[in-house]
N, C-alpha and C positions, 0 to 999 in steps of 0.2 A: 573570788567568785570562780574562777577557772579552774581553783583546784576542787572546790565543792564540785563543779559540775564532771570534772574526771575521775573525781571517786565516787560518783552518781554513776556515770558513764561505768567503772570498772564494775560495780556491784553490780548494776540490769545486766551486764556479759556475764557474768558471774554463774549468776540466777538464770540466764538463758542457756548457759554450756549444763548447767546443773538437770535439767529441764528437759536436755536432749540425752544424755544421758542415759535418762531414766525411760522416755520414750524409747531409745533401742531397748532396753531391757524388756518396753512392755509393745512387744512386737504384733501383738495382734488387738484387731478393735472388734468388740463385741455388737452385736445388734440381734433385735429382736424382730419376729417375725409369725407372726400367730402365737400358737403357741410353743412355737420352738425356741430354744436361744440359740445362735450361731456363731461364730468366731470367722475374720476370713485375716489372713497376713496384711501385715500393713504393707509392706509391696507390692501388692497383690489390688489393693482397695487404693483408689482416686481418695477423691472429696465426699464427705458425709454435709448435707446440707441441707434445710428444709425445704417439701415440696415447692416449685413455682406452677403458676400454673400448668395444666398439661391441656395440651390440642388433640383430640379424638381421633383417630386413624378408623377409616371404615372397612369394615368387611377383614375385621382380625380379629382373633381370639379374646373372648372375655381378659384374660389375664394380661394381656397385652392395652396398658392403660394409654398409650399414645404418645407425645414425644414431648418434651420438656428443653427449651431452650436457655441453657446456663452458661451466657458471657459471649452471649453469638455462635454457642456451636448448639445442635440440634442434638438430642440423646435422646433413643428412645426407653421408654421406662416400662419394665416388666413389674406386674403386680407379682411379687415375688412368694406370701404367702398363697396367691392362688394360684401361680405356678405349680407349687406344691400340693394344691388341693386342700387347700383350707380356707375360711371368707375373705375375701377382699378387704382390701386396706382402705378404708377411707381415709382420703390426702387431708392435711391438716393435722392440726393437734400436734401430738409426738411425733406423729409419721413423716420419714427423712427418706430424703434420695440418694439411695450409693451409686456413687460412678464406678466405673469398674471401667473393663477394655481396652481402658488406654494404651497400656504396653499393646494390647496386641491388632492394633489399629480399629475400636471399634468403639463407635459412642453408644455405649450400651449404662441404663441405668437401672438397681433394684429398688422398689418402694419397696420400705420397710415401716415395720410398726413403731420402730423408736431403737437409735442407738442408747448402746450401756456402756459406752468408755470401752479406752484399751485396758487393754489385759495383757501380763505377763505368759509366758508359756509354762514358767511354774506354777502358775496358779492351779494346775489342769492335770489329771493323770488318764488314761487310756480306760475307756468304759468298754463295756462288753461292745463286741461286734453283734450288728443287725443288718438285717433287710433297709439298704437305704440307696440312694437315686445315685447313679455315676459320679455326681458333682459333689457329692459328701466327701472327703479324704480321709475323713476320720470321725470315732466319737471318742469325746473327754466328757469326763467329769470333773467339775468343781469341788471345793472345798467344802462346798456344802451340800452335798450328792446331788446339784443339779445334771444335768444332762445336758450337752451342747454338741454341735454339730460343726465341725472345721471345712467352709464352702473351698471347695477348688474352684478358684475363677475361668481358668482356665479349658478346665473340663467341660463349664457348664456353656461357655462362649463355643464350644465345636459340637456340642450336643443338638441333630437336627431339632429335635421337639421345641429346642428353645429357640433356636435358628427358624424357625418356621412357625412366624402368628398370624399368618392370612388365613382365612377360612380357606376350608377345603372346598 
């Protein structure tokens, strides 16, 4: 029995080292967001997790859907496609919460329409440059000529507009 159970034991480590592996190779995770696709670094992106419920914040910006409590800390959750100026996400269904901020001390969340898995950075080559918001760092294209958009977290966390959902 002991030895079934440590070559039980050596296979699940196995299949777990095999598994991270391949996660480093597929360093970014996809989601979707109206009609955009987006990519953001997996260092970069917390936890992808489905909505809980959200608590309404008064006298703030439509897009600013209110604050979402995951595991005892308070994160407020930006409607990210309206961010952007596209319709609002209705919570439920596929629609998932990205945490984000964490490195940079901020409980900040995106509602998104639905994660699509990680994705390798080879999947992806360099699409025409366009007209796009500070917090884009890039556009790729897929293997299938879609079009996606690479979010810098970063940028978008010191960006007033986003920084700022009270009514005026």
């Amino acid at each position: 029995m002991a030895r079934s159970s440590l070559r039980e034991f050596q296979e699940r480590l196995a299949r777990r080292l095999a598994e991270a592996g391949d996660t480093e190779r597929r360093g970014l995770l996809g989601f979707q967001c109206g009609s955009d696709n987006w990519l953001i670094e997996l260092s970069e992106a917390g936890e992808i997790l489905p909505s809980p419920p959200l608590s309404p914040v008064p006298l703030t910006r439509p897009w600013f859907r209110g604050l979402a409590n995951v595991r005892g800390t308070l994160y407020g959750v930006v409607d990210f496609a309206a961010f952007n100026g596209q319709p609002a996400i209705a919570p439920g269904g596929r629609a998932r919460l990205l945490l984000i901020g964490a490195r940079h001390g901020l409980h900040s969340a995106l509602l998104v329409s639905s994660s699509t898995g990680l994705r390798s950075h080879d999947d992806f080559e360099p699409a025409a440059a366009g007209a796009a918001p500070p917090w884009v760092a890039r556009r790729l294209r897929d293997m299938q000529g879609r079009e996606w958009l690479q979010l810098d977290a970063a940028r978008l966390l010191t960006q007033p507009v986003f920084l700022d959902a009270g009514l005026d």
